[in-house]
N, C-alpha and C positions, 0 to 999 in steps of 0.2 A: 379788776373791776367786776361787779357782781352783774348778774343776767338783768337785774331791774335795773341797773343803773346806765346797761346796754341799751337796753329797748326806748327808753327814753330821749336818748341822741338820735340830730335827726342823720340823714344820710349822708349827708358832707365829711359832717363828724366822725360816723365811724370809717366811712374813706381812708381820713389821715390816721386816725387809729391804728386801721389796718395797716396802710404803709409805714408807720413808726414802727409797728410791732414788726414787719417783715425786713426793714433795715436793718433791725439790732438783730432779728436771727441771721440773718443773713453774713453781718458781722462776726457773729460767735461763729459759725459755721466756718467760715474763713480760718480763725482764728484757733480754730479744736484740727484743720485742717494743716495748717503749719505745723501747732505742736506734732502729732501724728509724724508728718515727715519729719520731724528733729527726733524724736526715736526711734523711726526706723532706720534712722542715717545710720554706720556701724561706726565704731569706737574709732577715732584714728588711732594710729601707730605707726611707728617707723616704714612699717612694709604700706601702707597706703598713703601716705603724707611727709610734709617734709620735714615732720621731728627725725631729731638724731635716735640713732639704734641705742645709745645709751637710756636712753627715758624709754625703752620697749620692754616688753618681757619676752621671753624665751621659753616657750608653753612645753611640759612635755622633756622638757630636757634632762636630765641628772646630773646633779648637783658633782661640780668637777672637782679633784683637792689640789692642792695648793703644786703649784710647779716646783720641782727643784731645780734649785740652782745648778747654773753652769759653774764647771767649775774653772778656775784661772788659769795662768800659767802659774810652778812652779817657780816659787820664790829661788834665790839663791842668797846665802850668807856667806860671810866668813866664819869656820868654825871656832867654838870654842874650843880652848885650850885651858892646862890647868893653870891656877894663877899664883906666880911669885908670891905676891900681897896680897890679903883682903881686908880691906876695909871696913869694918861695920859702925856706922852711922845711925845714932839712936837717937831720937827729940829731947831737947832737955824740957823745952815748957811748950805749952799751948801755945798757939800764935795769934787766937781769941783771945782768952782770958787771962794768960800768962800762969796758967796753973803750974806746979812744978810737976813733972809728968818721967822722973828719972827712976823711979821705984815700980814705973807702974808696967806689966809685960806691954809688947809689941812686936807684932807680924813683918815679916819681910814681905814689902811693898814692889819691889823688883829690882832688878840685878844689872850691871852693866860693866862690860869688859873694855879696857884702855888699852891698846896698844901703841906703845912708844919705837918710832922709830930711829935707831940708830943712826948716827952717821960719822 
């Protein structure tokens, strides 16, 4: 409102004026007075609250590397021996496409020892 548009109201008038206007500051004031305390609050975290330590951070620390593994007990086998027979077992076709696959090289996939026993 402008000064001439002040002086015109009579007394009553600007009464409630003036209390209107002192409600709504009074209001913000409150109000800028919360915010305030919501940043001054400090961050929560594990060490002040009841989040888990996992969602915290660890300020300060060095960065640790990777643990090694423990290691097991000692397998035990029966050993190899040398072998009477061997076998070698080669793909004749694909088992996709039924390609013929007997001209073509191939890797030994692994190995396995039979013992038969007598009786």
């Amino acid at each position: 409102m402008t000064e001439e548009a002040l002086r015109q109201l009579d007394k009553e008038d600007l009464i409630r004026l003036f209390l209107n206007y002192q409600e709504r500051m009074e209001a913000r004031v409150r109000e800028l007075e919360q915010r305030i305390e919501e940043l001054m609050r400090p961050e929560k975290t594990s060490e002040n609250s009841s989040k888990p330590p996992s969602s915290g951070f660890k300020a300060n620390r060095p960065q640790r590397g990777r643990k090694e593994r423990k290691k097991g007990r000692v397998g035990k086998s029966r050993k190899r021996v040398k072998a009477d027979v061997v076998i070698e077992c080669h793909v004749a076709e694909c088992a996709d496409c039924g390609a013929d696959l007997r001209g073509v090289p191939q890797r030994l996939l692994g190995s396995s020892q039979v013992v038969e026993c007598r009786q």
